[in-house]
C-alpha positions in Angstrom: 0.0 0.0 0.0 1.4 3.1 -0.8 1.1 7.0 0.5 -2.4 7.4 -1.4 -3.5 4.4 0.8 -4.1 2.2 -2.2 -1.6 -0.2 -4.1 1.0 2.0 -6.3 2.2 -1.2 -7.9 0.7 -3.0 -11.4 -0.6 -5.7 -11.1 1.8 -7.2 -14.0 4.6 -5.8 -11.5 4.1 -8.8 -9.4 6.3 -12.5 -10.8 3.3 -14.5 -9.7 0.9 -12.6 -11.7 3.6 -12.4 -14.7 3.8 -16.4 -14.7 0.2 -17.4 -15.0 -0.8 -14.5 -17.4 2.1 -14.1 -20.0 1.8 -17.4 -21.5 -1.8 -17.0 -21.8 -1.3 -13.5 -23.8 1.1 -15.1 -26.0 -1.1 -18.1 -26.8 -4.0 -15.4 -27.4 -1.5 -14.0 -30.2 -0.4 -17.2 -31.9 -4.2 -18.1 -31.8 -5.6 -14.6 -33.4 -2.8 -13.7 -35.4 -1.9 -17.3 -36.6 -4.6 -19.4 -36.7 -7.6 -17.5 -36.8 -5.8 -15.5 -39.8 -4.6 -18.3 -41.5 -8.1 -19.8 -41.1 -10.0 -16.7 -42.7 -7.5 -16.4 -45.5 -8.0 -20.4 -46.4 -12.0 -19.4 -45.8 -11.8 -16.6 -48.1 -9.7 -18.1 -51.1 -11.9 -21.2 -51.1 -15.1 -19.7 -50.9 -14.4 -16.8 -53.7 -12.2 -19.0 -56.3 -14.8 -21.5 -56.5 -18.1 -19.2 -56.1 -18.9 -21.8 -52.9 -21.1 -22.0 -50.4 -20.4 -22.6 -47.0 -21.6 -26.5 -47.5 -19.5 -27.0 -50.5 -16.2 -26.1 -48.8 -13.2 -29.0 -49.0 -13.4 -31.3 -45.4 -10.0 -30.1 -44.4 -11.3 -26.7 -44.4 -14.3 -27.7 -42.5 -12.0 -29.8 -40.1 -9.7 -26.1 -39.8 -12.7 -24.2 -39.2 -14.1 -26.5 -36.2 -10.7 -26.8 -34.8 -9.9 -23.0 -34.4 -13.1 -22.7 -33.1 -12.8 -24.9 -30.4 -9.3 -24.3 -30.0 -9.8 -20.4 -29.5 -13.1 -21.5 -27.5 -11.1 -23.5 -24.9 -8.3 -20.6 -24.5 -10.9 -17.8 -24.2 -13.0 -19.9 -21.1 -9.0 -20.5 -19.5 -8.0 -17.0 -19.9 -10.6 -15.6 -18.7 -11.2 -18.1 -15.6 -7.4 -17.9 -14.7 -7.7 -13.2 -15.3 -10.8 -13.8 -12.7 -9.0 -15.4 -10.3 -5.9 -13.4 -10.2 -8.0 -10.8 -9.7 -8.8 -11.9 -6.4 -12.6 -10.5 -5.1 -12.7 -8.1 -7.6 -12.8 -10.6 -10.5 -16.2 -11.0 -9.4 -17.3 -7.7 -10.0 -20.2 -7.2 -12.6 -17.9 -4.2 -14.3 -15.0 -6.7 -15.1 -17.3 -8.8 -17.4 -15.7 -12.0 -17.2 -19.0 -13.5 -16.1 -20.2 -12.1 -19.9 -17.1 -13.9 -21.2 -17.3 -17.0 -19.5 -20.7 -17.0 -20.8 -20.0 -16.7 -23.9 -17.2 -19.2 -24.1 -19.5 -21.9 -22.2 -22.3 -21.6 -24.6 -20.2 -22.0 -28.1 
């Protein structure tokens, strides 16, 4: 606690904190910026070359598509349950919206 009475130090200050919630950003990046990408670009070459629907697409598409998703589904609920609980009480608050999230994550 510092002068002002309240904590002066980040929460990503803190080695504990910097352990459980760095790997979990960098997986969010290799997920967004990797897979999902890849994913769309695959999506969107297939769909427009050919003049496809979304039933006509190849099975390994399909089989990328319902990967990522679950993939990216999986890391959102961990994320945000593992954000929640770092952040102690106040993860339970209504204004940090990881009960929207969770949510969210639970019902894909």
């Amino acid at each position: 606690v510092g002068e002002s009475g309240k904590s002066d130090t980040p929460i990503m200050d803190y080695q504990l904190q910097q352990r459980a919630l760095i790997p979990l950003i960098a997986r969010t990046y290799v997920l967004s910026g990797l897979g999902m990408n890849y994913v769309k670009t695959r999506y969107g070459k297939e769909s427009t070359a050919n003049g496809l629907g979304t039933a006509d697409l190849t099975p390994e598409l399909q089989i990328l598509c319902s990967g990522i998703k679950s993939m990216v589904t999986w890391h959102c609920e961990r994320t945000a349950s593992v954000c929640r609980e770092r952040c102690g009480g106040q993860g339970y608050l209504a204004a940090n919206r990881f009960e929207e999230i969770l949510g969210d994550a639970h019902a894909v």
